[in-house]
C-alpha positions as CSV (number, residue, x, y, z in Angstrom):
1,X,215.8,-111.4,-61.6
2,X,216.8,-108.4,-63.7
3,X,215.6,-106.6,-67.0
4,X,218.5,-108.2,-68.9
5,X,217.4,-111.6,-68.9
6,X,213.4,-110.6,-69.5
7,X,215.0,-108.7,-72.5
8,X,217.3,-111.8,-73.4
9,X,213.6,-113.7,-73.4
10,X,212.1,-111.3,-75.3
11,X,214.1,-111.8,-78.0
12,X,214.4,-115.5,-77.5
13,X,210.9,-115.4,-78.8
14,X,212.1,-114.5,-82.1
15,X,214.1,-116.7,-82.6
16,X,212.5,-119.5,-81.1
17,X,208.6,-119.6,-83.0
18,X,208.1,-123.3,-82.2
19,X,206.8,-123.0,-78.4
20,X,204.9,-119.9,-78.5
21,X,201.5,-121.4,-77.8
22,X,202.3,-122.2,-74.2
23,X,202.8,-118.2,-73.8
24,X,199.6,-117.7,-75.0
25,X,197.0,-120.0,-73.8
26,X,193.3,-119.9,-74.8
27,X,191.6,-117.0,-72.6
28,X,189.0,-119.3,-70.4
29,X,187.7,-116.1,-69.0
30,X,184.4,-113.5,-70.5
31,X,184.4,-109.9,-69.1
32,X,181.7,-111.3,-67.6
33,X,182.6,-114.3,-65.9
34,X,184.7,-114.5,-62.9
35,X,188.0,-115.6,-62.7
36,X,188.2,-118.9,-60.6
37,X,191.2,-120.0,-58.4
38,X,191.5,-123.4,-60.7
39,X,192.0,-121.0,-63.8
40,X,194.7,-118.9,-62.2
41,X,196.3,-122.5,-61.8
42,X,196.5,-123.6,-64.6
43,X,198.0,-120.4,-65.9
44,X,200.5,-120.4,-63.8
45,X,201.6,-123.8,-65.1
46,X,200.9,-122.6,-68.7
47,X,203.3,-119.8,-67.8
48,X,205.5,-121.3,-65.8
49,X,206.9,-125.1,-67.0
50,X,207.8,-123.6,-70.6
51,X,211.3,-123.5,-72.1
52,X,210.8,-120.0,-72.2
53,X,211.3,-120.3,-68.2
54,X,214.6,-122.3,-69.2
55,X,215.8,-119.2,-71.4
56,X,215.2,-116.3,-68.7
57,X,216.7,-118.4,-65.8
58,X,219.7,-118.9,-68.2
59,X,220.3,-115.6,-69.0
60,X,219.5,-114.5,-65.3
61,X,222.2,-116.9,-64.0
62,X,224.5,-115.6,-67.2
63,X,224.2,-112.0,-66.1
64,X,225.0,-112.5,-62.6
65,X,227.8,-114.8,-63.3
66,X,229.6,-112.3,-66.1
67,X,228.7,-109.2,-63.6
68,X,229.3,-111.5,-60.2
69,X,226.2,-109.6,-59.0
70,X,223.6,-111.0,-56.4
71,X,223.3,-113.4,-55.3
72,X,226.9,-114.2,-55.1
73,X,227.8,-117.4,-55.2
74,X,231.1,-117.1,-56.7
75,X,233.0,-117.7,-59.8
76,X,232.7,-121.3,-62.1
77,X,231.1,-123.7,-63.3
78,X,229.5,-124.8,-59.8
79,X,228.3,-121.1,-58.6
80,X,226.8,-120.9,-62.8
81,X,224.9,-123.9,-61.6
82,X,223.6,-122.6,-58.2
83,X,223.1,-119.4,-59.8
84,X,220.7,-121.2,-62.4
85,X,219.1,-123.4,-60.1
86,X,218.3,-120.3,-57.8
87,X,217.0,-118.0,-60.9
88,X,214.4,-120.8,-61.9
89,X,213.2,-121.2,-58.2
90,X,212.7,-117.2,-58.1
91,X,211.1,-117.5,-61.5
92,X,208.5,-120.3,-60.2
93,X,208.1,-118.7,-56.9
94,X,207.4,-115.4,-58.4
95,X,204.9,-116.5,-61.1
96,X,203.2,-118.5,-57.9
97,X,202.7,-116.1,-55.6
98,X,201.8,-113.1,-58.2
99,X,199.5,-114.9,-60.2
100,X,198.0,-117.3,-58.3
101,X,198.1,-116.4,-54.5
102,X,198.0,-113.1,-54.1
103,X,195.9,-112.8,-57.4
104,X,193.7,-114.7,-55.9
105,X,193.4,-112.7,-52.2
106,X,193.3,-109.6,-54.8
107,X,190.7,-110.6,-57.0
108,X,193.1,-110.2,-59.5
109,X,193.5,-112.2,-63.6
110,X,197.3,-111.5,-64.4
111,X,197.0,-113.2,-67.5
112,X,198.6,-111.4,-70.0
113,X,196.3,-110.3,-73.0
114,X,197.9,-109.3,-76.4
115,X,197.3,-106.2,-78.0
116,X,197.9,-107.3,-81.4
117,X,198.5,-106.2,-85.1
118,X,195.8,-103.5,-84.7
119,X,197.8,-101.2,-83.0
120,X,201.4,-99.5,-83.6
121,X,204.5,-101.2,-82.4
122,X,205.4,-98.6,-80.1
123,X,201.8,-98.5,-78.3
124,X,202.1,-102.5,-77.8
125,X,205.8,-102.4,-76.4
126,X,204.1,-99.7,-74.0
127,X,201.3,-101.7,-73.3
128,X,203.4,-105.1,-72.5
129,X,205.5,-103.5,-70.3
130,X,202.7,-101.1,-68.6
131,X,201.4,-104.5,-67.1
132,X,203.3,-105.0,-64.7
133,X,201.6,-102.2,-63.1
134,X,198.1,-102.6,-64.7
135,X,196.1,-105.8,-64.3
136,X,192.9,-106.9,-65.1
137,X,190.3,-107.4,-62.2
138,X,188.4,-111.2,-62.3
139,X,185.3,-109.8,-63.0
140,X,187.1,-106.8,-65.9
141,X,187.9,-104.0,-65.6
142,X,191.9,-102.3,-65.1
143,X,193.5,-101.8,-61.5
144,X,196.6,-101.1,-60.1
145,X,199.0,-104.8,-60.1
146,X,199.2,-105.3,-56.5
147,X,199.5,-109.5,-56.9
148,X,202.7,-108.9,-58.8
149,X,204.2,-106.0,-56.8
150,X,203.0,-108.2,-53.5
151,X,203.6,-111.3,-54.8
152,X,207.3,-110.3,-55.6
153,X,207.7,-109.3,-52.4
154,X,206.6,-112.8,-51.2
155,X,209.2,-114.3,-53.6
156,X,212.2,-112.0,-53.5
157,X,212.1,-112.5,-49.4
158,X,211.9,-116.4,-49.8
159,X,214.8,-116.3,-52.0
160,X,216.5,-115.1,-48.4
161,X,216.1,-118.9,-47.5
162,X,218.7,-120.2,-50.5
163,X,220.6,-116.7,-51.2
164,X,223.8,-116.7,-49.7
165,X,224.5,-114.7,-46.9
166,X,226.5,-111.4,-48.6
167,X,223.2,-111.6,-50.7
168,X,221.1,-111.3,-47.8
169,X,220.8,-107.6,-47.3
170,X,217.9,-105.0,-47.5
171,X,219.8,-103.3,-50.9
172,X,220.5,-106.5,-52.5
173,X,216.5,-107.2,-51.6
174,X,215.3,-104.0,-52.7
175,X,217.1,-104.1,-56.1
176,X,216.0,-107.7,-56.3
177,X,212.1,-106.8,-55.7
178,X,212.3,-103.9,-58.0
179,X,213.7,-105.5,-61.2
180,X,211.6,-108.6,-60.9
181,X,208.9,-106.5,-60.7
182,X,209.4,-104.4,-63.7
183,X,210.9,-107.8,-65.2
184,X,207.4,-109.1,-65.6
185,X,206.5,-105.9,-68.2
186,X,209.7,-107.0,-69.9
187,X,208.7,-110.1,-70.2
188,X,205.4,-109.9,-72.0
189,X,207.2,-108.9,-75.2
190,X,207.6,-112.2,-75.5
191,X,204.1,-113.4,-76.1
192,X,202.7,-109.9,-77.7
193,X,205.0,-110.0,-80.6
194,X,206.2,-113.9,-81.0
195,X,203.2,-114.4,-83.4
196,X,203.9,-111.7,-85.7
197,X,207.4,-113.3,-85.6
198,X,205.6,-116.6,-86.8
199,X,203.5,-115.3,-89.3
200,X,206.4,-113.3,-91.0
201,X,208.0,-116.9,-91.5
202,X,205.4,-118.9,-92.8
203,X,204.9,-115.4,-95.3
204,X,208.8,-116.5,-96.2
205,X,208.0,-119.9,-96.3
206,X,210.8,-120.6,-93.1
């Protein structure tokens, strides 16, 4: 995973107002309430099974197969496939381990929560991207996002198991960890501005 693709889904969001809602599922969770282990679940497959998914493992496989970057599986239409098929098992092994299991040993909600029209469009593209170090505690309350930084880790060293083996090397792991870590950040673009998007249509009568 890299920031190009969780840009390429940022923008994907506006152009592509008709499956927002899945980005954005009801908040089950008070300030006051805790956080349970079924919720983070379900978030995760909120999150997770979307076409949204679809775009950013395109685009991920896209990028490495115009650059030929990691993981290096060649050139054509077969290494474009592995290449995809690998990007959406780090993107559902990613959003697994952050957000549920190690959200979970961290007492951790990584659900992202929008900032909305209130404030000014720079302090919202600071704040969606600022997630990915910031997180919200189950019970409220901000802390530093271990469950993603932790989680990525968990991910980015299982993808060692399918890489292939010029991939497989503490640089390429490194990079890997750090971009899908500040990918997440990147990636909540999607669902803090997409409803702005969709409001400005139906204004336009689109």
């Amino acid at each position: 995973m890299r920031l190009l693709p969780y840009l390429a889904i940022a923008a994907a969001a506006l152009c592509v107002p008709l499956c927002s809602d899945a980005q954005t599922p009801p908040d089950p969770a008070s300030a006051d309430r805790l956080v349970t282990v079924k919720q983070k679940w379900e978030f995760f497959v909120q999150e997770t099974f979307t076409p949204f998914e679809i775009v950013a493992s395109a685009a991920t496989a896209g990028e490495s197969q115009a650059t030929n970057t990691d993981p290096k599986y060649g050139v054509g239409s077969i290494a474009m496939a592995k290449r995809f098929g690998a990007a959406s098992v780090d993107n559902i092994t990613q959003n697994f381990f952050s957000d549920v299991v190690m959200a979970s040993a961290f007492h951790q909600d990584n659900k992202y929560r929008r900032r909305g029209e209130r404030y000014g469009f720079w302090s919202r593209v600071g704040y969606a991207i600022s997630r990915a170090v910031i997180t919200r505690r189950d019970t409220g309350g901000s802390t530093v996002n271990w469950s993603n930084f932790t989680g990525t880790a968990l991910s980015v060293g299982l993808s060692n198991a399918y890489y292939p083996m010029r991939s497989r090397n503490l640089s390429a792991t490194a990079i890997n960890w750090a971009t899908s870590s500040a990918g997440v950040g990147f990636g909540n673009l999607a669902p803090e501005f997409l409803p702005d998007f969709k409001r400005l249509l139906k204004r336009l009568h689109l």
